[in-house]
C-alpha positions as a Python dict, from the first residue, in 0.01 Angstrom:
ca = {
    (1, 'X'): (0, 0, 0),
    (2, 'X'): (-319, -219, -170),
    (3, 'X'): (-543, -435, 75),
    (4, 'X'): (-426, -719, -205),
    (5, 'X'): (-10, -699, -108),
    (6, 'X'): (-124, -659, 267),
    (7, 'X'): (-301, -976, 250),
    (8, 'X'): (-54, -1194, 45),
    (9, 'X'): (305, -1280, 62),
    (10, 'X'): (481, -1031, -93),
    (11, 'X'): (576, -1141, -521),
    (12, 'X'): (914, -1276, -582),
    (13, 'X'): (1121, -1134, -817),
    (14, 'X'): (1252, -1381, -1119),
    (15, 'X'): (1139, -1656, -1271),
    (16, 'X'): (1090, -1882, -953),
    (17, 'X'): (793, -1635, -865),
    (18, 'X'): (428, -1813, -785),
    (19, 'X'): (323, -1596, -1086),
    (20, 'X'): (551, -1671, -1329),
    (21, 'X'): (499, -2068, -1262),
    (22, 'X'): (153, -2013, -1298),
    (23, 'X'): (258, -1855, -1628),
    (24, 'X'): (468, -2113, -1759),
    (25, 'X'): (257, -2434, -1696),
    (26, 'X'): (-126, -2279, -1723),
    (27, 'X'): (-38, -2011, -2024),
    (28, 'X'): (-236, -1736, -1794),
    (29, 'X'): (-137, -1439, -1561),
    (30, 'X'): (-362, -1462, -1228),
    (31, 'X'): (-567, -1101, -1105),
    (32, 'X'): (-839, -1048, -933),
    (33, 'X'): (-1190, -1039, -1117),
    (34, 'X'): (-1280, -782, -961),
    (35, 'X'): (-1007, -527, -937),
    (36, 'X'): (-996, -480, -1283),
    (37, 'X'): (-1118, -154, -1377),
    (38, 'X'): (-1297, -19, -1638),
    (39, 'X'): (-1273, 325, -1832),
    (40, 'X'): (-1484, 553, -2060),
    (41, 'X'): (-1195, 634, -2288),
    (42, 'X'): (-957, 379, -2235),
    (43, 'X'): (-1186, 61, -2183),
    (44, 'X'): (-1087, -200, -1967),
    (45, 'X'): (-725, -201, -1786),
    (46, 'X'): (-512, -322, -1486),
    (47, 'X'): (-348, -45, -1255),
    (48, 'X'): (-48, -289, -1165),
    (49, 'X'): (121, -10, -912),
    (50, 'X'): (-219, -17, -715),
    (51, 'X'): (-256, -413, -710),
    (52, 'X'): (4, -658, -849),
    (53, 'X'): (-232, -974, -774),
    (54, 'X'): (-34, -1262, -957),
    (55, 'X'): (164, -1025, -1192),
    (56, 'X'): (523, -1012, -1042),
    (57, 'X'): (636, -813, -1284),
    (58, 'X'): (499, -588, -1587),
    (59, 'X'): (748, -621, -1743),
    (60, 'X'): (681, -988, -1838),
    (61, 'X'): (351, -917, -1990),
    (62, 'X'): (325, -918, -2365),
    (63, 'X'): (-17, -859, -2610),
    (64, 'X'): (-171, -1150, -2610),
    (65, 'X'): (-137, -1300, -2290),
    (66, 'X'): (-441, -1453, -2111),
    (67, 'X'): (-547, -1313, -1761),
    (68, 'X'): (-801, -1524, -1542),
    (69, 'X'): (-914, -1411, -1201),
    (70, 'X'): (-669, -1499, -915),
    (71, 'X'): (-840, -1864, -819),
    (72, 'X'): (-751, -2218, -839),
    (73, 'X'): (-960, -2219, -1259),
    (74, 'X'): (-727, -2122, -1445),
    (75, 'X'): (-998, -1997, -1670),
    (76, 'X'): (-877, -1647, -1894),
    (77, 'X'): (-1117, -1405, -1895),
    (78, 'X'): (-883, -1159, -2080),
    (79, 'X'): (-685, -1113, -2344),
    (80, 'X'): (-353, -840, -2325),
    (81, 'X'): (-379, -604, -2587),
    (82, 'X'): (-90, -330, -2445),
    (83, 'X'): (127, -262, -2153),
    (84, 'X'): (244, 114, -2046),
    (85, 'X'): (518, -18, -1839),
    (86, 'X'): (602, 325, -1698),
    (87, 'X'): (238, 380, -1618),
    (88, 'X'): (172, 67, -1470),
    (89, 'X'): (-131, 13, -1684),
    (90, 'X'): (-212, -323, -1861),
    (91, 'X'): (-507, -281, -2094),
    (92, 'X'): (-713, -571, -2160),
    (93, 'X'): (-950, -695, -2404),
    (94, 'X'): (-1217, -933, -2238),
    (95, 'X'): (-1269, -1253, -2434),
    (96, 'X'): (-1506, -1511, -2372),
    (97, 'X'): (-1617, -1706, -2125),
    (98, 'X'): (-1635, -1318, -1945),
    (99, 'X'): (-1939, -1242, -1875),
    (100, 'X'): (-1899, -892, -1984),
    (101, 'X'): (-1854, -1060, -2335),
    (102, 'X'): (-2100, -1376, -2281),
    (103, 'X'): (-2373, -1187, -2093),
    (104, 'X'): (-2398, -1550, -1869),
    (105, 'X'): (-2166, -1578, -1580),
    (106, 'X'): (-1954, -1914, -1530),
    (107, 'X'): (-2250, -2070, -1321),
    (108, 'X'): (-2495, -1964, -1590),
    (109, 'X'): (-2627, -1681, -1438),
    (110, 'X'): (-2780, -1408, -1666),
    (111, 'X'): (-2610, -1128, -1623),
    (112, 'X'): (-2820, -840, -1528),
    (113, 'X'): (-2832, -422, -1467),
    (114, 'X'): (-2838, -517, -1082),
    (115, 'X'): (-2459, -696, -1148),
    (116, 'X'): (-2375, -361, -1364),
    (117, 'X'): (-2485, -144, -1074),
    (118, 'X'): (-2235, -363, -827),
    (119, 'X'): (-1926, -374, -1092),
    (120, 'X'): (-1971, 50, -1120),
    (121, 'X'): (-1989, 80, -725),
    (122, 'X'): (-2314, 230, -721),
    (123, 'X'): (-2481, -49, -556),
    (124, 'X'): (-2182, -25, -286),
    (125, 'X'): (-2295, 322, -226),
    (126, 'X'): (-2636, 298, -225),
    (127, 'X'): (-2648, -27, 10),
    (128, 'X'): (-2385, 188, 263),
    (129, 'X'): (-2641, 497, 250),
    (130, 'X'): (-2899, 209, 319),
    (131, 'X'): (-2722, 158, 645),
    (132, 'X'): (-2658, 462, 772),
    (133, 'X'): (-3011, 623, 713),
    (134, 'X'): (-3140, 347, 852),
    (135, 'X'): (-2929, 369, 1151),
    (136, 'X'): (-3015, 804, 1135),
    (137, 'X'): (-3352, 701, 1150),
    (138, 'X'): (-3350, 452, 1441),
    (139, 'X'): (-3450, 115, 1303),
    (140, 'X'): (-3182, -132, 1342),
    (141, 'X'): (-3263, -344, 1556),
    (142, 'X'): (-2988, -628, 1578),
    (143, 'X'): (-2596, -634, 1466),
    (144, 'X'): (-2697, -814, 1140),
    (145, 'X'): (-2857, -493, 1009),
    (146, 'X'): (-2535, -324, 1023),
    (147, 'X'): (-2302, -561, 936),
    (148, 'X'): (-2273, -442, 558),
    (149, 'X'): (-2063, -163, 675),
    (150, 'X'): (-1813, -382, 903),
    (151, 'X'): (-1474, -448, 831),
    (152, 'X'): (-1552, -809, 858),
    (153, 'X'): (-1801, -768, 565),
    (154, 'X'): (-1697, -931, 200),
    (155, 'X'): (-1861, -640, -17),
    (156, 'X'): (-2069, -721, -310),
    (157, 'X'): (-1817, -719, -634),
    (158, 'X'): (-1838, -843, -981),
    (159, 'X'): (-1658, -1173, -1053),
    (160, 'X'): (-1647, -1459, -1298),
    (161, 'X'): (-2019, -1533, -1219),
    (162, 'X'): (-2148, -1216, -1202),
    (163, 'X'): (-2225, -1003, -862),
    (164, 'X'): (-2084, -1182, -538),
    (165, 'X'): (-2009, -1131, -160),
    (166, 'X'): (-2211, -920, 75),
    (167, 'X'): (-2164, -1140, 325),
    (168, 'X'): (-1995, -1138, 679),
    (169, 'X'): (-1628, -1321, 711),
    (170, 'X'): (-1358, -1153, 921),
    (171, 'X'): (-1123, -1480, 810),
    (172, 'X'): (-1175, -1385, 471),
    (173, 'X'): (-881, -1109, 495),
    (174, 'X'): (-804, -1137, 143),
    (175, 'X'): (-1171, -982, 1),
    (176, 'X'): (-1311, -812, 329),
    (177, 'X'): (-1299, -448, 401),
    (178, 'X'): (-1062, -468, 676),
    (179, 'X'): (-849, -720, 454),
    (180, 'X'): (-783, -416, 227),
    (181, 'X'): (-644, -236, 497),
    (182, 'X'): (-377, -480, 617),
    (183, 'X'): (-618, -578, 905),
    (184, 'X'): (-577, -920, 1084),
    (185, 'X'): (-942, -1136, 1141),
    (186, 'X'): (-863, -1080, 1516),
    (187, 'X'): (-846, -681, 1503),
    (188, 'X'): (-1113, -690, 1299),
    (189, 'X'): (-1326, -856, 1537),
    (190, 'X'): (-1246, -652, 1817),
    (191, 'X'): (-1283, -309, 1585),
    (192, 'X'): (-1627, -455, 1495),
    (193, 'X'): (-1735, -537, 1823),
    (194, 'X'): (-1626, -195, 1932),
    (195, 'X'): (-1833, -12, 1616),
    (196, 'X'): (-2166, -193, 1754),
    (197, 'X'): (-2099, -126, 2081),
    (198, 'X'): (-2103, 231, 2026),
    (199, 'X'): (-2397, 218, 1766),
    (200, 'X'): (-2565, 89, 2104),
    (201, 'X'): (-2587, -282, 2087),
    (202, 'X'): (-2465, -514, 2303),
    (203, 'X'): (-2197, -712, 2226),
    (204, 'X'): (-1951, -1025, 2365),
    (205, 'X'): (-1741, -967, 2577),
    (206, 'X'): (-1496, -1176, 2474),
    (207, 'X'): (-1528, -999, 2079),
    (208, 'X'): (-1426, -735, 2292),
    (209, 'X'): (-1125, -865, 2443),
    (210, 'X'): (-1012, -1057, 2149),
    (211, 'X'): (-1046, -1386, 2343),
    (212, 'X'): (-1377, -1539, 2127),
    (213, 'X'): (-1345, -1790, 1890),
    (214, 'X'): (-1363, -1637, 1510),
    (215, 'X'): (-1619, -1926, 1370),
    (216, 'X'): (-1840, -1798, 1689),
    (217, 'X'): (-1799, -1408, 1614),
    (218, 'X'): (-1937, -1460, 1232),
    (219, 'X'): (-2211, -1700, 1357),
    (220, 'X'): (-2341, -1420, 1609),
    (221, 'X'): (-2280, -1133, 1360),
    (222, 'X'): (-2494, -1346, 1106),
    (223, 'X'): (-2757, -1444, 1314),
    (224, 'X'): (-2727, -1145, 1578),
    (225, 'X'): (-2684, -1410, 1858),
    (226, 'X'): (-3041, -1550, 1877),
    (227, 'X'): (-3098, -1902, 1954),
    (228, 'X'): (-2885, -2134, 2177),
    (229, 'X'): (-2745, -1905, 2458),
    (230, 'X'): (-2403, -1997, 2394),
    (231, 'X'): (-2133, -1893, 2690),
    (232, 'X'): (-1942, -1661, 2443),
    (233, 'X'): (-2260, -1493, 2339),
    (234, 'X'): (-2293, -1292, 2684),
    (235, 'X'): (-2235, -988, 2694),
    (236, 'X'): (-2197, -764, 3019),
    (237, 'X'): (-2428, -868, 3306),
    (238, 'X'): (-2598, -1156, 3115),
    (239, 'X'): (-2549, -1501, 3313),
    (240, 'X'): (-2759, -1786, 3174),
    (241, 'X'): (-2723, -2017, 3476),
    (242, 'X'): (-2884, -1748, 3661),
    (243, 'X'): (-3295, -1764, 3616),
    (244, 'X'): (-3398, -1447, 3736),
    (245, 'X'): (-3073, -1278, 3563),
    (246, 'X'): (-3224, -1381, 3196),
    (247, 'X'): (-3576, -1309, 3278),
    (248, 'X'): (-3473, -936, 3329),
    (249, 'X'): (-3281, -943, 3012),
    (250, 'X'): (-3579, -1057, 2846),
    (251, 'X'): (-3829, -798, 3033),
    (252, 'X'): (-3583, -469, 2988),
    (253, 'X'): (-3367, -549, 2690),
    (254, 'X'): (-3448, -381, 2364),
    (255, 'X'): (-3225, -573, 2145),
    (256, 'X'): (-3451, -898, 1950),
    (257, 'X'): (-3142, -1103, 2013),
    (258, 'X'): (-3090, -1058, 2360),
    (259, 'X'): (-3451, -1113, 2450),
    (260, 'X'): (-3485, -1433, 2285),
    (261, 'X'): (-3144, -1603, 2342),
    (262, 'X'): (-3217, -1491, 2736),
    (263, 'X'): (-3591, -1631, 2695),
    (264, 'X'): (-3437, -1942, 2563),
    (265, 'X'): (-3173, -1967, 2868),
    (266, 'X'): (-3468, -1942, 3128),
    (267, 'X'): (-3685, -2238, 2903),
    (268, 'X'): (-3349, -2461, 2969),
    (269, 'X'): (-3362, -2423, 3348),
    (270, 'X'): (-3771, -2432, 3343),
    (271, 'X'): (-3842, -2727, 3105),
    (272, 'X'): (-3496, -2905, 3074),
    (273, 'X'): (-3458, -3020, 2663),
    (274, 'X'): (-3235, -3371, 2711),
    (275, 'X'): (-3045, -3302, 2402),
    (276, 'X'): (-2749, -3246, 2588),
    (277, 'X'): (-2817, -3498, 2852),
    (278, 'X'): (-2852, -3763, 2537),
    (279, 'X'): (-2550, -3634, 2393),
    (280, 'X'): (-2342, -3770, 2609),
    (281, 'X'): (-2532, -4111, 2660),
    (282, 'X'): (-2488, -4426, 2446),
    (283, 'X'): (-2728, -4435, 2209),
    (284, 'X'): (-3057, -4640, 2319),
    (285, 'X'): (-3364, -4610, 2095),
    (286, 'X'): (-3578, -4671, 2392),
    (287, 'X'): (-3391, -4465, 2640),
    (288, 'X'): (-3411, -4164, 2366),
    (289, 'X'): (-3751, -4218, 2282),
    (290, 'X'): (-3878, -4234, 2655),
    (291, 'X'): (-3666, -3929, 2724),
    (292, 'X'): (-3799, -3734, 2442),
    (293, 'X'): (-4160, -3808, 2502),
    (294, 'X'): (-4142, -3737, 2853),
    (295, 'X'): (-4029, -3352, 2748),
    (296, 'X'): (-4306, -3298, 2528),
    (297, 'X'): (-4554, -3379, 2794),
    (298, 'X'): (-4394, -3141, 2982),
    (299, 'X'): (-4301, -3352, 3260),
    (300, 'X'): (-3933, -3261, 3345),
    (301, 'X'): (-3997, -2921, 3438),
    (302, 'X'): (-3874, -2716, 3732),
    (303, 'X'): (-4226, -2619, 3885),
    (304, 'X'): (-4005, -2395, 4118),
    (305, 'X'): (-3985, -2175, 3809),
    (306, 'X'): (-4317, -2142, 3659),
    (307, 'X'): (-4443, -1859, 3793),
    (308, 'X'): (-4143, -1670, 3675),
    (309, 'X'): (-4173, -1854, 3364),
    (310, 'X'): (-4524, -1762, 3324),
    (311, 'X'): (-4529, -1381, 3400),
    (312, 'X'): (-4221, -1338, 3158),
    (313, 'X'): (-4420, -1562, 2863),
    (314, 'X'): (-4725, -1318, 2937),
    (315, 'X'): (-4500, -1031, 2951),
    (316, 'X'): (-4371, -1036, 2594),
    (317, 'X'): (-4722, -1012, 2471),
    (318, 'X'): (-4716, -654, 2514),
    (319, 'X'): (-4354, -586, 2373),
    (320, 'X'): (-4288, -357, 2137),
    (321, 'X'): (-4005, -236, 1964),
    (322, 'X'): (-3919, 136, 1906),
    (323, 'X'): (-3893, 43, 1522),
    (324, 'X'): (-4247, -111, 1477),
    (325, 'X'): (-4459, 157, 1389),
    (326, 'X'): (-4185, 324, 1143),
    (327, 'X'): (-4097, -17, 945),
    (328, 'X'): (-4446, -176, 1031),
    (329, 'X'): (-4305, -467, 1166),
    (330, 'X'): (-4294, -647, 1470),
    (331, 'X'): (-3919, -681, 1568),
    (332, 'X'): (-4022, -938, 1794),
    (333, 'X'): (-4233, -1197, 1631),
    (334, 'X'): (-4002, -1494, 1685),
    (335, 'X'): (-3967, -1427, 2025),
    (336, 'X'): (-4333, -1406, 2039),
    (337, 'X'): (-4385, -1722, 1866),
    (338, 'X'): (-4190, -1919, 2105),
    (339, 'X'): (-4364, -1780, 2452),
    (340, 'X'): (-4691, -1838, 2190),
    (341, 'X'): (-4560, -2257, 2159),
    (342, 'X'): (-4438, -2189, 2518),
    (343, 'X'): (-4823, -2112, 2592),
    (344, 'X'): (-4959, -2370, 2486),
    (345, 'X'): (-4718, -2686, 2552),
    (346, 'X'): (-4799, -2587, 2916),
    (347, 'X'): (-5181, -2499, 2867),
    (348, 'X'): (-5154, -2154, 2992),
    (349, 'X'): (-5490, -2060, 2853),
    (350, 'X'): (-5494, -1710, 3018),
    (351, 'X'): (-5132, -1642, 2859),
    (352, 'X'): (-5254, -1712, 2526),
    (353, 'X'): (-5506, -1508, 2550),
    (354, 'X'): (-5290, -1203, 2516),
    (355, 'X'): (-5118, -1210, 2221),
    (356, 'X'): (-5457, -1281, 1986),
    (357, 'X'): (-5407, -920, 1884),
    (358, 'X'): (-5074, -982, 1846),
    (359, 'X'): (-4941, -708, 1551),
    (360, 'X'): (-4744, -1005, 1375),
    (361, 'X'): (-5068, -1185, 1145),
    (362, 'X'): (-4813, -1488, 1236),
    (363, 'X'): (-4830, -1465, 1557),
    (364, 'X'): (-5204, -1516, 1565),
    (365, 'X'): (-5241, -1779, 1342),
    (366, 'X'): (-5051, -1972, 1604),
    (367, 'X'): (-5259, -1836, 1870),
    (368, 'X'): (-5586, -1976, 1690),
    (369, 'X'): (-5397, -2307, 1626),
    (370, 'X'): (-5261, -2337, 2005),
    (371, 'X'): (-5660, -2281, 2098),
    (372, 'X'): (-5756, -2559, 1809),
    (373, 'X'): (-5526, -2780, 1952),
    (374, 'X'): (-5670, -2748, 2274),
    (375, 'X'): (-6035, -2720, 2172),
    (376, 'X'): (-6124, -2388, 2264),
    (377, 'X'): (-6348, -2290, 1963),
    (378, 'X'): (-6485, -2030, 2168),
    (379, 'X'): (-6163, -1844, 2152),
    (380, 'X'): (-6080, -1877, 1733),
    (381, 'X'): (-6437, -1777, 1670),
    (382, 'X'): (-6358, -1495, 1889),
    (383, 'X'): (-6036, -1373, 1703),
    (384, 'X'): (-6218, -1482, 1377),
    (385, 'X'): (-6488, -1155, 1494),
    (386, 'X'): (-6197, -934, 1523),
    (387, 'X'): (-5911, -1089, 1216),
    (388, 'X'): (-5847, -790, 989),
    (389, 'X'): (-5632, -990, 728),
    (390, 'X'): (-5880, -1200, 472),
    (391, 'X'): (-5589, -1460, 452),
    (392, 'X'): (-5490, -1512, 809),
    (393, 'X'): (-5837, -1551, 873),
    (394, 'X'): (-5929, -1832, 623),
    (395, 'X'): (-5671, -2017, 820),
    (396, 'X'): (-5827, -1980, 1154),
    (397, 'X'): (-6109, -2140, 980),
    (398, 'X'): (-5943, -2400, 874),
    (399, 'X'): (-5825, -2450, 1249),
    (400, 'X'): (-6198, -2354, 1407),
    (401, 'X'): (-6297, -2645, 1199),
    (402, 'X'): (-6011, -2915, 1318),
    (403, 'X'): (-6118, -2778, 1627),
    (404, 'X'): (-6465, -2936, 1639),
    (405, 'X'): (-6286, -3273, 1493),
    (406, 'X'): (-6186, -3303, 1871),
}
């Protein structure tokens, strides 16, 4: 059975059918864009026994009937010019506004070789052996460079406008992979959670049990979890309420994500951000603003927690990811970059210090703009001595002379 009749209700027979009404007040037959197929010999053509889409029956086609892709525009993009009813085939002729015709999809996109490559499915196949060598070769880092081969994953198709999808949507049951195979967004979830889990990242629990909330799953699949340590983002052993439980997460962890939503939970117990406190105040200007500026001075911190705080920041100076030297790239830059702002909100001098050779060119520019802000000149004309890229080092310039403006 096709992923398209797993993921609708199944057509009605007769003239009350959805497809027929469509028929008889927009003039068009409704299919999918993308599921029509295309043939050396025979040119372009429906299999209807594979996919029905809006077509209830074949044998209410005729030559000449419009076909537009199975949306609310009613827009035909092709033009009937036979039926092989015992077949199942319906062979089409594509007519303008199709972009196979026009050359411009219905945005106004040019279409190009790259949207060729998709509609052939050798772009599918190439971006899938993508994947997997890079997962052979052992440079994924996070879920997110994976997640093209999930079943939650919308592959990349031809439509109306030319190429479209590639992105991550286990709701989206009627164009994902595991859509095609009758799948429901909740087992999909759980049999993606499951994949990463044994590709060696660590996942929700509750993706796991089938308890977490589906807008949450694609949100942490898309952005691999990083950020705001949300409660459904932990996965086994990680407790953000617990200090010292998140600061070995972020010394031992290999996974980007992990580290930096962890780093991020211990920063909320350290140096409390009253974002959540104002939430659920009445809005004051003065209250806010007095609030706020009393955070960036750094004055509602836990000072219980700053030497933990501290030896963590100066810890992550000297992470490195297995990956770096093979992709040269530092997986870890924008944790880096926050213990880096970390650094320097508190005026941890001697932290600082050790990520000026920082591998990410980044990474040091904020150094040298930490020390500029702080009016250690000594220190940028220092990494200025040692810079080796021309551009990065024009800006520490720049900030050696701001520097002496203080």
């Amino acid at each position: 059975m096709n992923w398209y009749k797993n993921s609708q209700q199944e057509p009605q027979e007769g003239p009350e059918s959805l497809g027929d009404q469509i028929f008889q007040h927009h003039g068009v037959w409704q299919y999918p864009f993308n599921l029509v197929q295309k043939s050396n010999t025979e040119g372009w053509f429906i299999n209807w026994y594979d996919s029905q889409g809006g077509i209830p029956d074949i044998d209410s086609v005729n030559i000449g009937d419009k076909v537009a892709d199975q949306s609310l525009n009613m827009t035909p993009y092709w033009e009937v010019n036979f039926v092989d009813s015992d077949k199942g085939i319906i062979f089409l002729n594509p007519i303008e506004p199709n972009p196979f015709v026009s050359g411009v999809g219905a945005g106004g996109k040019e279409i190009t070789e790259w949207d060729m490559e998709v509609f052939s499915g050798e772009y599918e196949d190439k971006r899938t052996d993508q994947v997997l060598q890079s997962i052979q070769e052992g440079i994924v880092a996070d879920p997110n460079d994976v997640a093209y081969i999930l079943k939650g994953t919308v592959p990349l198709q031809m439509g109306p406008n030319g190429a479209q999808g590639g992105w991550y949507s286990p709701r989206e049951v009627n164009y994902n992979r595991g859509g095609k195979e009758g799948m429901r967004p909740e087992d999909i979830m759980i049999m993606d959670a499951k994949s990463l889990q044994k590709l060696g990242f660590a996942v929700p629990i509750a993706a796991l049990n089938g308890t977490m909330d589906l807008y949450d799953w694609k949100d942490y699949v898309q952005s691999n979890g990083s950020g705001d340590p949300k409660e459904s983002y932990q996965s086994e052993g990680e407790n953000y309420e617990d200090p010292r439980t998140s600061a070995q997460f972020v010394l031992n962890h290999v996974q980007p994500s992990i580290k930096h939503r962890n780093y991020s939970a211990l920063l909320e117990k350290f140096d409390r951000n009253p974002s959540k406190e104002l939430r659920s105040m009445p809005y004051n200007e003065k209250n806010y603003n007095e609030k706020w500026d009393s955070y960036k001075r750094g004055e509602m911190v836990n000072r219980k927690l700053e030497p933990l705080v501290k030896q963590v920041t100066a810890s992550i100076a000297d992470m490195t990811h297995p990956s770096q030297n093979k992709i040269n790239f530092d997986r870890y830059w924008y944790l880096k970059e926050n213990a880096i702002q970390t650094a320097e909100k508190f005026k941890w001098m001697d932290v600082l210090k050790k990520f000026e050779n920082s591998y990410d060119k980044t990474n040091r520019k904020y150094v040298a703009i930490a020390y500029s802000r702080m009016g250690n000149k000594n220190g940028i004309e220092q990494m200025i001595g040692k810079e080796r890229d021309e551009e990065t080092k024009r800006e520490m310039e720049y900030w050696l002379k701001e520097a002496g403006k203080k």
